[in-house]
Steps between C-alpha positions, in 0.01 A plus 500: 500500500281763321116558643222529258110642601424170214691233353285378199593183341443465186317729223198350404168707416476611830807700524394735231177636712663544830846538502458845369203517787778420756796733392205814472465451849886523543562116596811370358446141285771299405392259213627172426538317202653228333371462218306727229254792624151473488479119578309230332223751365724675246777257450321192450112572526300716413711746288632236305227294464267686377696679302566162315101415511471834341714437203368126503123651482608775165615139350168406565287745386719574230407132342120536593511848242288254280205472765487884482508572150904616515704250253868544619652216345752227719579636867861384583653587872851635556576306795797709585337831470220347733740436772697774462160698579452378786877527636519850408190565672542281822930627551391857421225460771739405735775686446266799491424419854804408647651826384219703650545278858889601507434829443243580779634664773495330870573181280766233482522233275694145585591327253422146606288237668434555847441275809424541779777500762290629807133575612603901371834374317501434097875405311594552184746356361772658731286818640268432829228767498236562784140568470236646751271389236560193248273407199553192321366528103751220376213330340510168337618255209322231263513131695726287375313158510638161575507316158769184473729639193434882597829540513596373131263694334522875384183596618330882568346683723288832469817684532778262339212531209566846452815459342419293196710592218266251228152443477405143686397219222296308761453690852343285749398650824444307832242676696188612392443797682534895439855515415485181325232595253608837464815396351314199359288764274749778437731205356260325251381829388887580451531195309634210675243154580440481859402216733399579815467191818291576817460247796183596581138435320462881380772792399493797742416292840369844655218548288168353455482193223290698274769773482794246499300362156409785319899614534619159399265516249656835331827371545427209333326616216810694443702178463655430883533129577344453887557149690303518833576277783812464400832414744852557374697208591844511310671781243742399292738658289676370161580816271510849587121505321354216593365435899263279533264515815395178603123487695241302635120599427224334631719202569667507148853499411548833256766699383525792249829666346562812467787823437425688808371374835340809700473385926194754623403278807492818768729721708652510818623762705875606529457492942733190453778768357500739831628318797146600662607267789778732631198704585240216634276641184193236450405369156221288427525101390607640129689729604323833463586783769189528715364851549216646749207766272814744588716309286748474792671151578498311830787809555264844562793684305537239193257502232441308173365620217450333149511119386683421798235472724231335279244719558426590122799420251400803292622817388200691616497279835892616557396854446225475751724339731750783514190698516397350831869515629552849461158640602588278867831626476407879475201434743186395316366132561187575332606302208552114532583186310177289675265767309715422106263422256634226319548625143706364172527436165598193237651706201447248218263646230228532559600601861333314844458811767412346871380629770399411859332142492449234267196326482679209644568735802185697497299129545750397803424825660176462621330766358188607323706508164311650232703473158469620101683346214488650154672320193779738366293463130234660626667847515474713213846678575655150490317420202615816268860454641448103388651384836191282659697268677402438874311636763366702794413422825350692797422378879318700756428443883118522487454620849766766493484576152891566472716332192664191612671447200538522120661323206521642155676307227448675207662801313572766714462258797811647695402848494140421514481345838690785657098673580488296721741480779394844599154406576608180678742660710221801613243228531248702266194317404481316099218716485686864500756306253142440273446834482790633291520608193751360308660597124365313200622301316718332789533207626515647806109648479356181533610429877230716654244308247640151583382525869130541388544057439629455837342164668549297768816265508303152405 
């Protein structure tokens, strides 16, 4: 059986930032993986996505040349040549960094799934290997919801969607949250009519009703069908065009027809993939690996990192993680998962960048919440670039004077509410943050300014 320093399972966003950490220090990694490099990130999330909500927003923009002054005559979208953007981008992404991985030295690459055979003992396929050190990064998959007729229906996923050959007549999307609407924007801009059902009262559960609106708002205004408090109760299936999705709202018998039938109703994690229990490895009631601030297991020398342990389900948040893993690993504990700021982005346009609490949060907490709210219309910036949809949001702990959170859904909102994070996670008082001096025009300039309304939480 052949010893490894690491076995790393998996190659989500994490193995990129310290797997090269580990083989400078002469460790020797093997790396498994089943599947494509670079996990759900750039083979069916962000890479791809956006990439698609970046041709979908030229579409856009390209029929608003009127509003502007620019006459450009009828905007038509080559479907194909969308798609095949986005495929070239995401495969060359990954093959780019499954080449580089092979070609490290100190490094092995096993082809294949792994599970776990032993506490230190990982097969694949017919190869046991042996780790002093195991990391799990096998992330996670879209749920798969219980739905009598599931199985007679061709529905998609967020990855099955990714390899549409024809532009959906009639997409309807179940789930209203930020996958959901993503796609639910990108595709109406792209050209097809899109329905979207959500169980609960408001899109985007996570965020405060007067966000949720203003987004729904955009979304509708740009034609998108919503139909809150709606349960799915039967799908049916008659032509290879035609599903119809049977639900009850508010006690009503409904159904709509459409082309396409999109399922964005969450993730879960791949732990049910692994054979943790040859190793007594706890999970939580859903299934997600539990980890200590170290990112270690109940097992000191197994770790999780990434949307397998549900601390974060990001990109940036499976970064950190590997972060935190291999500063313990070389020695450092200084940094630590209980001190994360909570930070993330909605990338429908205009963009919803979060951080820390929301005011839902920040009144549960007990504290002397100060807050400041400033209509998106108000902002000159927003107004010259003719993009005045939404809003900002501030809250502050009065007695400590540190950020407690911030929600900007507006244009530039993603990058935006990245000046903050830093200040939150050095507990630095709003008041420094007042003081800087910011370019104009931006919509960034007016952040400082926006903390002069700050009042008490009523």
């Amino acid at each position: 059986m052949k010893k490894f320093d690491v076995i790393w399972i998996g190659t989500g966003q994490a193995t990129g930032t310290v797997v090269p950490r580990l083989v400078g220090t002469g460790k020797t990694v093997a790396i498994v993986e089943g599947g494509r490099f670079g996990g759900s990130c750039v083979n069916y999330g962000c890479t791809p996505t956006k990439t698609i909500v970046a041709s979908a927003r030229a579409a856009h923009m390209a029929r608003r040349g009127p509003d502007f002054g620019v006459v450009t005559g009828e905007v038509s979208v080559n479907f194909a040549k969308v798609m095949a953007r986005q495929n070239k981008i995401r495969h060359g992404a990954s093959d780019g960094m499954e080449g580089w991985l092979r070609g490290m030295d100190n490094v092995t690459v096993y082809d294949g799934f792994g599970t776990f055979a032993g506490d230190h003992t990982i097969q694949v396929g017919d190869d046991l290997i042996e780790g002093e050190t195991i990391v799990i990064n096998a992330g996670g998959r879209a749920r798969t919801p219980v739905i009598p007729g599931i199985d007679d229906v061709g529905w998609l996923n967020n990855a099955r969607l990714l390899d549409l050959k024809e532009l959906p007549q009639h997409l309807i999307i179940v789930g209203g949250s930020y996958i959901g609407l993503e796609f639910a924007q990108a595709f109406r801009r792209l050209g097809s009519e899109v329905t979207v059902l959500e169980g609960s009262d408001q899109i985007m559960t996570r965020e405060d009703a007067d966000i949720a609106i203003a987004a729904q708002e955009v979304l509708e205004d740009e034609g998108i069908t919503f139909h809150l408090r709606s349960r799915v109760k039967r799908l049916a299936q008659d032509a290879p065009q035609q599903i119809d999705v049977f639900f009850e709202q508010d006690g009503e018998a409904k159904q709509v027809r459409g082309t396409h039938l999109l399922l964005a109703v969450g993730r879960v994690p791949n732990s049910d993939r692994l054979n943790l229990e040859a190793a007594d490895i706890e999970v939580s009631e859903r299934g997600y690996i539990q980890v200590n601030d170290n990112m270690q297991t109940n097992l000191p020398h197994v770790f999780a990192v990434g949307d397998i342990n549900g601390e974060g389900a990001f990109t940036h948040t499976s970064v950190n993680d590997g972060e935190i893993f291999g500063d313990f690993y070389s020695g450092d504990d200084d940094r630590l998962l209980s001190e994360r700021v909570t930070t993330y982005a909605l990338f429908m346009d205009p963009p919803l960048g979060r951080v820390g609490m929301n005011e839902k949060e920040a009144r549960a907490s007990g504290k002397n919440v100060l807050i400041a709210t400033r209509p998106m219309k108000y902002i000159s910036r927003a107004k010259e670039k003719d993009e005045t949809a939404g809003l900002v949001k501030i809250l502050v702990d009065a007695d400590s004077e540190e950020f407690l959170g911030a929600a900007i859904l507006g244009v530039g909102g993603d990058e935006i509410i990245n000046m903050f994070p830093p200040f939150m996670v050095t507990k630095q008082s709003y008041k420094l943050f007042r003081k800087a001096i910011l370019i104009h025009p931006t919509v960034a300039e007016l952040m400082p300014w926006i903390l002069d309304d700050l009042k008490p939480l009523s």
